[in-house]
C-alpha positions in Angstrom: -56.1 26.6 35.8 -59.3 27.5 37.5 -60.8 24.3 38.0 -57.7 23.2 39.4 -57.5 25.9 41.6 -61.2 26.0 42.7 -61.0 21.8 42.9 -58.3 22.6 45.7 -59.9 25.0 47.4 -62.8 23.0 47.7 -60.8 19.8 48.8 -59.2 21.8 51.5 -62.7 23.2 52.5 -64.3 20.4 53.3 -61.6 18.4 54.7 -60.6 21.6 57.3 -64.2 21.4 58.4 -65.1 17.7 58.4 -65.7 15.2 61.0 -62.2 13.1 59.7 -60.7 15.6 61.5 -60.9 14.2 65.5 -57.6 15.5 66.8 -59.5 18.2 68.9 -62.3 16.9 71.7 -65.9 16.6 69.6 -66.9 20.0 72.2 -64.7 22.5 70.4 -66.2 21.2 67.1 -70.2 21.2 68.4 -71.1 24.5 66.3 -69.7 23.0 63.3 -72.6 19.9 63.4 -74.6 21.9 60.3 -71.3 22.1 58.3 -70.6 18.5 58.9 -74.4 17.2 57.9 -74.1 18.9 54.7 -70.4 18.0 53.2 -69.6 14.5 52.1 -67.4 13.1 53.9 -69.4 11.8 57.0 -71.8 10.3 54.4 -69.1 8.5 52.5 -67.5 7.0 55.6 -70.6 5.7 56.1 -71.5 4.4 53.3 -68.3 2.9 52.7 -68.0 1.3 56.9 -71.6 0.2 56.0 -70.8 -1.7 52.5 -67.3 -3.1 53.9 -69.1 -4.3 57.0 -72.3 -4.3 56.6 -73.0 -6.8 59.9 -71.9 -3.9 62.1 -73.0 -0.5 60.2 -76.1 0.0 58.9 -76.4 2.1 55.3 -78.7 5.1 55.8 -80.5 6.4 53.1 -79.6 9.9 54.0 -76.2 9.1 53.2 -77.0 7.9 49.9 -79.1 11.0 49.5 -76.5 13.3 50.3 -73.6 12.0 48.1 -76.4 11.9 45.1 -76.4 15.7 45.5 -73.4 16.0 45.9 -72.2 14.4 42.5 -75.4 16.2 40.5 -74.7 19.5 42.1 -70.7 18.7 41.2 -71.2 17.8 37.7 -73.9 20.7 37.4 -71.1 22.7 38.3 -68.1 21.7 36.1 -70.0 20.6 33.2 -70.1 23.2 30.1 -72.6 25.6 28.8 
């Protein structure tokens, strides 16, 4: 019940405060640009518009980098003592 709980909390978390989220001009959302650079989402659109069309968007390592830590510091996190 936990981990579903705190899986939802984080799902809402960083989909409230990621760049998927373009209904509002990008100059309300300029003071979120840290938050942005350091959840996953702007990294997987990339790395997914890069693999699916890789002629017109280039894969950046720092997008690889990013979803790396991301799924160490996520199993870190849920796996067991």
């Amino acid at each position: 019940m936990v981990a579903n709980m705190a899986s939802q909390v984080l799902v809402i978390f960083i989909l409230m405060f990621s760049p998927a989220q373009t209904s509002r001009p990008t100059a309300c959302r300029a003071g979120w640009r840290a938050i942005h650079n350091v959840l996953p989402i702007q990294a997987m659109g990339e790395v997914m518009r890069g693999t699916l069309a890789s002629n017109s968007f280039p894969i950046t390592f720092g997008a690889f980098a990013l979803l790396g830590a991301w799924c160490v510091a996520s199993f870190a996190a849920t796996s067991g003592p």
